[in-house]
N, C-alpha and C positions, 0 to 999 in steps of 0.2 A: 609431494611438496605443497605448503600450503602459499595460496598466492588469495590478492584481490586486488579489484578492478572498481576503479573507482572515473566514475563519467565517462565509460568506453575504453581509460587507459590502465592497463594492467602494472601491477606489480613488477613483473616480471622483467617486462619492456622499460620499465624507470631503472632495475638493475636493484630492486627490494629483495630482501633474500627477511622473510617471517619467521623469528627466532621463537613466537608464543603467537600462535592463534588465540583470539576470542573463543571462550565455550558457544556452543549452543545451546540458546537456551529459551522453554516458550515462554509468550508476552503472560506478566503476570496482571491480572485483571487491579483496578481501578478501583479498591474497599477501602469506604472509610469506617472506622470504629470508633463509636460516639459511646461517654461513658454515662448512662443513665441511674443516677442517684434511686437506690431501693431496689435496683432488678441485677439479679445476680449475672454475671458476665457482663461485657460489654456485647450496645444492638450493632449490626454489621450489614452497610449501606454499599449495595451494587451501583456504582455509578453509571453501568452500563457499557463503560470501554476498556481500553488498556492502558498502562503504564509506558512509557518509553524506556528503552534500553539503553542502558549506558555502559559501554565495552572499550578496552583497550588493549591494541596488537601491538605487540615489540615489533619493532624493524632492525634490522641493519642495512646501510645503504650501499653498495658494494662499487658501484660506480657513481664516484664523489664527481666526477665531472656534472651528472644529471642534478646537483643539490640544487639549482635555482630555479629547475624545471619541477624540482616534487616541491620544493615552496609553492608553487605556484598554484599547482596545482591541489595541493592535501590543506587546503582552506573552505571555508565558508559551508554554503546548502550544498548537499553534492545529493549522487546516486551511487551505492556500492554494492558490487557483489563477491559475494566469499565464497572461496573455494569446499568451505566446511558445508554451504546450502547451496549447489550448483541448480543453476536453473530459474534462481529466483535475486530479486533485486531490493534493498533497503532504500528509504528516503530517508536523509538525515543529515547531519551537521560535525563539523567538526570540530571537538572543543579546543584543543592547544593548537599553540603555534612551534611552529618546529625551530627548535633553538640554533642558528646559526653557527655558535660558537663551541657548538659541539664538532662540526667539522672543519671550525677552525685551527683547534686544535686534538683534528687527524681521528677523532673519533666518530664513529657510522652509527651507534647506534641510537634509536629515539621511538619513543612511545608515540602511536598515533589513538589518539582520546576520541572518541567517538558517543554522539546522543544519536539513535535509529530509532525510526519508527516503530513503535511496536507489534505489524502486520508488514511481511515482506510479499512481493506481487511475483510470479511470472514476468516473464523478461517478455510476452508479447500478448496482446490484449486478445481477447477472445470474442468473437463475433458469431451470431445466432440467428437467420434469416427464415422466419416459419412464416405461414400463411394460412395453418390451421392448429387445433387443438394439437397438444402436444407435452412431452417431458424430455426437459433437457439435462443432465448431469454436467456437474460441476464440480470440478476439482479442485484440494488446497483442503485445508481442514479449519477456515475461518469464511463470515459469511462476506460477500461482497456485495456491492451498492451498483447498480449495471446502468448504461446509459439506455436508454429505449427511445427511437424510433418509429415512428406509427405513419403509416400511409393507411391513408381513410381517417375515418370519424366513427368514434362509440365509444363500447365499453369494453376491454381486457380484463383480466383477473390474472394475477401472480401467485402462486403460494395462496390463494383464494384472499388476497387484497387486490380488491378492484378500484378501479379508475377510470373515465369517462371524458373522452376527447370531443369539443365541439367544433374543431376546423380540425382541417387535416394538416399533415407537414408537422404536426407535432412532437418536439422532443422534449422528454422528462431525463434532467439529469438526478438521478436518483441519490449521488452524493452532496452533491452541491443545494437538494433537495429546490431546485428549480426546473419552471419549462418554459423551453423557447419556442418561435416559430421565427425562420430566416435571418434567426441571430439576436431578433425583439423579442423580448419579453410577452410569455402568450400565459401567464398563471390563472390567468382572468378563465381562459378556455380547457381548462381542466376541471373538474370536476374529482377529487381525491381528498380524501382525510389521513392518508399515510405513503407515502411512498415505499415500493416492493421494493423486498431485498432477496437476492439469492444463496442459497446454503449449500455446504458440503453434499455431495448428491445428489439423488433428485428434486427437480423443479417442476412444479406444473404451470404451463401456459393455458389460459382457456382466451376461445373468441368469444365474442358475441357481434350481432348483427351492425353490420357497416364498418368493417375494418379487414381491409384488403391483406394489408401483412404488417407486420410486426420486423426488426431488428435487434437486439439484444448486446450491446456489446461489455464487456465486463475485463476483471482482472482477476485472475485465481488468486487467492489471498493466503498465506501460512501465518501462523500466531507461534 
């Protein structure tokens, strides 16, 4: 039976009974196609990301008592996860509002309109504590952006993009493409022309001299 759980609260528990799941389906990349006068085909531009997903699950609602508790709830920015990709979690939004007068007059059933991210994460973050050279594997088949951690001072390499800490206590958040030190802004004490990313598989960590360990925390990504 297919169910989903939307901010912790399931389907099931609202009294949703899923007449049509969502397909699955992977994020489709982000091409734009420019028509260049005198060159046969059109040229085709990687933007580098993905597209967001736009899906929608039929419902019916089985216990009309719960109808002002799934109003309440089946609005705005949420977190959902489907029964169709167990284990892993969407960020995203929900487009319609659920029409009232549909169970006003005794009828349950209603489409919930959903925009999702177009990369779904693991339901729990993944943490990486080394203190020497090393290869880590990483799971999910899209690449992810990891937070890192450094006690000591120097130079690291990721995937052989390095970067070079001049205080210690330095964190790099590799998505937000910032670093902090105690919560202040420390961008000034990095030394870095690209921020490291981690990919399906393996990872190489390398030391180099003056850095005691390293922490790595990340999100397994699905496309």
């Amino acid at each position: 039976m297919y169910w989903f759980k939307v901010n912790g609260v399931s389907s099931t528990e609202l009294g949703i009974i899923i007449t049509k799941m969502c397909p699955s389906a992977s994020a489709a990349r982000d091409i734009e196609s420019v028509e260049v006068p005198g060159r046969n085909g059109n040229l085709h531009i990687d933007n580098g990301s993905y597209k967001a997903k736009e899906v929608t699950i039929e419902c019916n609602l089985l216990k009309v008592e719960n109808v002002d508790r799934v109003k309440a709830l089946l609005e705005g920015v949420i977190s959902i996860e489907l029964s169709t990709e167990e284990g892993r979690v969407y960020q995203g939004a929900i487009l319609n509002q659920i029409d009232m007068e549909v169970f006003s007059r005794n009828e349950r059933l209603f489409p919930l309109q959903l925009e999702l991210a177009p990369l779904s994460a693991g339901l729990k973050r993944v943490e990486n504590i080394t203190s020497e050279n090393k290869t880590i594997v990483v799971s999910g088949n899209a690449e992810t952006a990891p937070i890192i951690s450094v006690v000591g001072k120097g130079k690291i390499a990721i995937n052989n993009v390095a970067f070079e800490t001049t205080e210690e206590g330095i964190i790099l958040d590799c998505d937000l493409q910032e670093c902090t030190r105690n919560g202040i802004d420390a961008n000034a004490n990095v030394v870095i022309d690209e921020f490291p990313k981690l990919f399906p598989g393996e990872n190489k960590i390398s030391f180099y001299s003056g850095i005691t360990s390293i922490s790595i925390e990340y999100e397994e990504r699905w496309k």
